[in-house]
Backbone as CSV, one residue per row, in Angstrom:
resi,resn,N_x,N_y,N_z,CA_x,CA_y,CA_z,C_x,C_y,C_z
1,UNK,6.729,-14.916,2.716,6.215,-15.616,3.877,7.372,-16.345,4.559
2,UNK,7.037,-16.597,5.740,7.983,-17.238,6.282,7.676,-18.204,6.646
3,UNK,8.581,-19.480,7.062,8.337,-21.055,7.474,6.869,-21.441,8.150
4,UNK,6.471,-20.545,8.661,5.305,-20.616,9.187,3.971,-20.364,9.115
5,UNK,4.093,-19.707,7.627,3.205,-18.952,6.501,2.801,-17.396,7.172
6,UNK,3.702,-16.753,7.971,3.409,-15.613,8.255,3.515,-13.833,6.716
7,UNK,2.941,-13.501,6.668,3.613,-12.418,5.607,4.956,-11.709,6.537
8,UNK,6.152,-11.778,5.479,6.858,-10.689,6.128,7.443,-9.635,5.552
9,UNK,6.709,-9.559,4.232,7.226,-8.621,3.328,5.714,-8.577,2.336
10,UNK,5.092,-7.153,1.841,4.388,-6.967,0.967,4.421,-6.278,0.734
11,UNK,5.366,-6.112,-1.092,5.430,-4.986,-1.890,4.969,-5.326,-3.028
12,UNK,4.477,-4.559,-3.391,4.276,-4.040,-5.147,4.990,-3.935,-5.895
13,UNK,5.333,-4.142,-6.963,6.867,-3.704,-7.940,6.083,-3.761,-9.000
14,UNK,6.639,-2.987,-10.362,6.265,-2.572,-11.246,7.603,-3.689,-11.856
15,UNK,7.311,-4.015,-13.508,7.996,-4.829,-13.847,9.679,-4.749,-13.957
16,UNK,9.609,-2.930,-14.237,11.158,-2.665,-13.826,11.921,-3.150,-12.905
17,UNK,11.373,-2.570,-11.961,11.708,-3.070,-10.703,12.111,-4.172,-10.049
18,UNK,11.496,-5.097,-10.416,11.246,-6.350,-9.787,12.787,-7.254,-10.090
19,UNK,13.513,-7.290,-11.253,14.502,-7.591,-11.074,16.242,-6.887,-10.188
20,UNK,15.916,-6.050,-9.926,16.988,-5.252,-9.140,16.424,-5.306,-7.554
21,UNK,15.307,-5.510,-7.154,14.717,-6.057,-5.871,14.843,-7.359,-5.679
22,UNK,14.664,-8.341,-6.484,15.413,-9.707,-6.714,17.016,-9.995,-6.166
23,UNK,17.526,-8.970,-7.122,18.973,-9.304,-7.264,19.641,-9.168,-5.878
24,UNK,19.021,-8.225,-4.909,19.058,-7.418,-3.626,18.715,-8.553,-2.475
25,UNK,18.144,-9.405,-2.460,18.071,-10.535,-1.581,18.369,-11.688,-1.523
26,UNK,18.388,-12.320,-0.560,18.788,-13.495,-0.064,18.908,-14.511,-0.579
27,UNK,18.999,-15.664,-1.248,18.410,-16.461,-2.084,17.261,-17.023,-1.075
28,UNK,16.102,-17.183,-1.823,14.696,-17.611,-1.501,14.041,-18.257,-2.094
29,UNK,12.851,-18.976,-1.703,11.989,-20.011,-2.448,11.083,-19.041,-3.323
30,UNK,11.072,-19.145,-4.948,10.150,-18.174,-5.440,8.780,-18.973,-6.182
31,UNK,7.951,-18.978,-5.628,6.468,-19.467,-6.581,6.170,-19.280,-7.600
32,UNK,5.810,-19.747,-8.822,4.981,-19.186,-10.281,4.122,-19.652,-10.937
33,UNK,3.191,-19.202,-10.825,2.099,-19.908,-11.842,3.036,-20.000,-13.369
34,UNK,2.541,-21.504,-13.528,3.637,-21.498,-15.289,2.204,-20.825,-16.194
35,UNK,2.819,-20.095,-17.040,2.085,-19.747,-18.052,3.014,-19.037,-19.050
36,UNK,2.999,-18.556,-20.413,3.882,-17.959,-21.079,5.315,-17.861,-20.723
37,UNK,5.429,-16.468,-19.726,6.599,-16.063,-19.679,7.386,-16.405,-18.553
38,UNK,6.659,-17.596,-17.842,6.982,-18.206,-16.212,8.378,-18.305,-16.548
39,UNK,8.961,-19.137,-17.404,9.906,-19.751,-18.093,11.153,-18.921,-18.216
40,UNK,11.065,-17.936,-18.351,12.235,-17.024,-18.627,11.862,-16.132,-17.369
41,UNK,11.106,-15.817,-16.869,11.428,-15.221,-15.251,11.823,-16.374,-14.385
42,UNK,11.571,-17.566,-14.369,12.216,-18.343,-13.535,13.983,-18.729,-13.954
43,UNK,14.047,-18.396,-15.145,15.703,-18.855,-15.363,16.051,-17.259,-14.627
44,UNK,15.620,-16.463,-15.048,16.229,-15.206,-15.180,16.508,-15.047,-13.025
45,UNK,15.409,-15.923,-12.515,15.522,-15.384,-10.868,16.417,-16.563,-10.504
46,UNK,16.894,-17.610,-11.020,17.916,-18.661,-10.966,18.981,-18.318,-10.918
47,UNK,19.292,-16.984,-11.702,20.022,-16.624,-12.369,20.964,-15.536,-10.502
48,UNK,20.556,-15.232,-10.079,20.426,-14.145,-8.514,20.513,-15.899,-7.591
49,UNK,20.364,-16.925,-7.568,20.709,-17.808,-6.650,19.288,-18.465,-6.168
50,UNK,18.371,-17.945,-6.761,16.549,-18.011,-5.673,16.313,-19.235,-6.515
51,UNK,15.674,-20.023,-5.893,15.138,-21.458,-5.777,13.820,-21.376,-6.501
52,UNK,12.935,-21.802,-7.709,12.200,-21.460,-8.074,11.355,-22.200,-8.624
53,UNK,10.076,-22.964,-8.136,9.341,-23.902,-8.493,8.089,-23.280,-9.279
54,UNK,7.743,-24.087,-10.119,6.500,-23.655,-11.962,5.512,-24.488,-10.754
55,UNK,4.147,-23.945,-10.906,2.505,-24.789,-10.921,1.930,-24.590,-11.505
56,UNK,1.135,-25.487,-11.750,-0.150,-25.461,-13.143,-1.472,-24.391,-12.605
57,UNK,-1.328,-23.367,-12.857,-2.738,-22.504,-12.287,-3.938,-23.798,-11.729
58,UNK,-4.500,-24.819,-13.135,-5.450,-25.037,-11.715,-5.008,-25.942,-10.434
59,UNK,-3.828,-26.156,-9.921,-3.015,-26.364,-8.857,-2.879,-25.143,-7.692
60,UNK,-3.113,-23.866,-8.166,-2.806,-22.874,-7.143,-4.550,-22.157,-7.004
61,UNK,-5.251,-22.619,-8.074,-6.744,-21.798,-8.032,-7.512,-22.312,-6.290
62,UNK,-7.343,-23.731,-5.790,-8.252,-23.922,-4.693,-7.226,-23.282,-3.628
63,UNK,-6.536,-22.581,-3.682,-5.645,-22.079,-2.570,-6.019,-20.198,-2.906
64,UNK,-6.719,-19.574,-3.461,-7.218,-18.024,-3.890,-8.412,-18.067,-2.786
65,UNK,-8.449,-17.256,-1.984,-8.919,-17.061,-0.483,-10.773,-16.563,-1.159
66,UNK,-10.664,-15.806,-1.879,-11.844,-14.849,-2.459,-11.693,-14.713,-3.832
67,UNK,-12.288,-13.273,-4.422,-12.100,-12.680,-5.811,-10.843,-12.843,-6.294
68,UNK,-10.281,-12.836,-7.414,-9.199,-12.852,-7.859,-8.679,-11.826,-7.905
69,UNK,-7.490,-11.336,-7.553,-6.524,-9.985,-7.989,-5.001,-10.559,-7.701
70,UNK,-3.792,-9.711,-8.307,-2.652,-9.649,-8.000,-2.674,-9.925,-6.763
71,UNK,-2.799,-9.289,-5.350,-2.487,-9.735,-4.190,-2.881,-11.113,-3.885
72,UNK,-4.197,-11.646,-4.161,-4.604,-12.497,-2.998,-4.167,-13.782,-4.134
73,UNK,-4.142,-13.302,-5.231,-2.940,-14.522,-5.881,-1.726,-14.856,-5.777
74,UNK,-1.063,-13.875,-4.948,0.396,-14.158,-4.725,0.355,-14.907,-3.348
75,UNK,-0.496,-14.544,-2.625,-0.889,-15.318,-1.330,-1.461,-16.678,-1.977
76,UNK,-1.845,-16.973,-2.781,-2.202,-18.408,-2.730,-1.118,-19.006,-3.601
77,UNK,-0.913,-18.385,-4.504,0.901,-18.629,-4.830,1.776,-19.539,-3.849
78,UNK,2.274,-18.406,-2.651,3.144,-18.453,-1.756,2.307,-19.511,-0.340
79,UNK,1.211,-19.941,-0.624,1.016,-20.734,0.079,0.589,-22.350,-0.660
80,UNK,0.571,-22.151,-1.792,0.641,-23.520,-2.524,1.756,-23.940,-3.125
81,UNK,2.650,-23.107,-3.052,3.916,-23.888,-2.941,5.192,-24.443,-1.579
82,UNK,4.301,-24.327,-0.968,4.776,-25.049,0.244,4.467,-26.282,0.507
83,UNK,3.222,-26.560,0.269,2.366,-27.887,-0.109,3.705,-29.141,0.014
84,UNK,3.548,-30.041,0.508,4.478,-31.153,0.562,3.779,-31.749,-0.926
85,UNK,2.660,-32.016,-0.669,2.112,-32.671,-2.143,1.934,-32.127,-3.678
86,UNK,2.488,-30.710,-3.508,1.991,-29.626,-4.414,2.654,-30.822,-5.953
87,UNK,2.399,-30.913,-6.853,3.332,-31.111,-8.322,3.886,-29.746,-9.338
88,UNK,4.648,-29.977,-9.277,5.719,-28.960,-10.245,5.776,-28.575,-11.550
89,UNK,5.830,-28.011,-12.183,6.168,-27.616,-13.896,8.154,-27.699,-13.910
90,UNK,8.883,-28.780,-14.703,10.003,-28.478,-14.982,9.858,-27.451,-15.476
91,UNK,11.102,-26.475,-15.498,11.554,-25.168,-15.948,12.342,-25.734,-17.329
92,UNK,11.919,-25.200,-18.565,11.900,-25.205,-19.737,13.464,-24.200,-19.785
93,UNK,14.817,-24.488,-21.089,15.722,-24.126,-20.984,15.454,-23.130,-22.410
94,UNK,15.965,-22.388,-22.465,15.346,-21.877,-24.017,15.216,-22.898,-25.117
95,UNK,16.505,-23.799,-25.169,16.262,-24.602,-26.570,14.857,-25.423,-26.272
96,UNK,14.662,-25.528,-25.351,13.202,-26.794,-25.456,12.288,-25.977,-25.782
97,UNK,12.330,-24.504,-25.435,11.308,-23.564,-25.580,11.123,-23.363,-27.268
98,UNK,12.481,-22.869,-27.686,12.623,-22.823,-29.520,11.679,-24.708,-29.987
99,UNK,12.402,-25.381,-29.495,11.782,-26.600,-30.465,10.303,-26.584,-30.295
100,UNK,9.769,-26.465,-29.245,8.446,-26.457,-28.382,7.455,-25.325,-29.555
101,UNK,8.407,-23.927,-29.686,7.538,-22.913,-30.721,7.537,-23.666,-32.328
102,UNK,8.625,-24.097,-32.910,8.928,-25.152,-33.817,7.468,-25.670,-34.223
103,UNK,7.441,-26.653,-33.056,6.513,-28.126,-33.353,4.952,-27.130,-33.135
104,UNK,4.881,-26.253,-32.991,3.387,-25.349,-32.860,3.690,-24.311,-34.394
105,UNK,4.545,-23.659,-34.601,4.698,-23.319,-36.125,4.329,-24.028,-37.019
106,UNK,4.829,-25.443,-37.098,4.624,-26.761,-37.988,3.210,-27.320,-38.165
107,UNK,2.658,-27.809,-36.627,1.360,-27.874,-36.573,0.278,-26.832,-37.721
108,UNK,0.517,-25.718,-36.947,0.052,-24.913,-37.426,0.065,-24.727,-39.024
109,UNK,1.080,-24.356,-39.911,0.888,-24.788,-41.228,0.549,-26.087,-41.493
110,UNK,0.448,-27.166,-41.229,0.001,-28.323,-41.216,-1.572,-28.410,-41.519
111,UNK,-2.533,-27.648,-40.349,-3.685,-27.462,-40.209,-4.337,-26.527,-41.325
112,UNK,-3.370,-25.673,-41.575,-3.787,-24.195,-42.667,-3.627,-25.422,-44.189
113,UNK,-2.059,-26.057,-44.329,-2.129,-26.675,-45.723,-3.699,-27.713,-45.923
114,UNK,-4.034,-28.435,-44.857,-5.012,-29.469,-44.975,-6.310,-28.747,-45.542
115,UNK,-6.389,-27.490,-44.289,-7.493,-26.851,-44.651,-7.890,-26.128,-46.355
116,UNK,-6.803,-25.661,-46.936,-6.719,-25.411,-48.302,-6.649,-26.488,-49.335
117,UNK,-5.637,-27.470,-48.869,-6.622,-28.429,-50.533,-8.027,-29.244,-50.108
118,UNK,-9.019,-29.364,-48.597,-9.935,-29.421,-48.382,-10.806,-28.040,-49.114
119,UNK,-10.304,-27.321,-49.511,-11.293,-26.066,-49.792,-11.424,-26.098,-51.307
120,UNK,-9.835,-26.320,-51.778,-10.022,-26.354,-53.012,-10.881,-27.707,-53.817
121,UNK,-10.445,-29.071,-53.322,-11.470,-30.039,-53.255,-12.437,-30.025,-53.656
122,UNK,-13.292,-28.814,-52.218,-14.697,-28.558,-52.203,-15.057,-28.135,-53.441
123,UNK,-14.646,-27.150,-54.219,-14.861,-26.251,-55.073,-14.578,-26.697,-56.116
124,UNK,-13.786,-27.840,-56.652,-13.788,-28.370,-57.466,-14.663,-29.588,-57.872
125,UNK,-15.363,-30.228,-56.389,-16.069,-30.963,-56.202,-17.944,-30.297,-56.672
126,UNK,-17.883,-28.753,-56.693,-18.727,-28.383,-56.423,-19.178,-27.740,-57.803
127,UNK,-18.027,-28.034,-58.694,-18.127,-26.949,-60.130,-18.289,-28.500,-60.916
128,UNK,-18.176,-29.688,-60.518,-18.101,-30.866,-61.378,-17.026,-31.279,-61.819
129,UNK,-15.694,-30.919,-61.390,-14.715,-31.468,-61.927,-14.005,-32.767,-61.230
């Protein structure tokens, strides 16, 4: 889109693609819903010179015109990040990403150890010992 929210480009790219069509333009403002892999496509389009701001999906959902699909999400994408008021997702560097999987690994056995001597407990609680 351009300054004025006109479309001036609408293509399709397949995931191959999309970085060698990147690399090929201008530096530009790029939109992303943060979710999973926002994080490493936004370093990776940083990476080509393009300017690249994270939103929280439900930040870009009241800007989806109709039904949901690829297109009319990139249009509300590319028009909710223009937003003067829009709020941002910092872009995560890998190490925050490693500590970030870390502290959810940890959790996670954390929840599994509790849950097992709660079980065993039970069962010992339950045989009379």
């Amino acid at each position: 889109m351009d300054e004025r929210g006109k479309i001036v480009l609408r293509k399709r790219l397949s995931r191959h693609d999309l970085m060698p069509f990147l690399a090929k333009l201008p530096p530009v403002l790029i939109g992303i819903e943060a979710c999973g892999g926002a994080h490493y496509w936004a370093r990776r389009f940083r990476e080509h010179g393009h300017e690249v701001k994270l939103m929280a999906p439900q930040f870009v959902k009241p800007y989806v015109k109709s039904n949901k699909n690829d297109s009319r999400d990139a249009e509300a994408i590319a028009e909710a990040v223009t937003r003067p008021t829009m709020r941002f997702v910092p872009i995560k560097d890998v190490d925050q990403q490693d500590i970030q999987a870390l502290h959810r690994v940890r959790e996670r056995l954390m929840g599994e150890r509790t849950a097992l001597v709660n079980e065993v407990h039970g069962c010992c609680t339950s045989m009379g010992s």
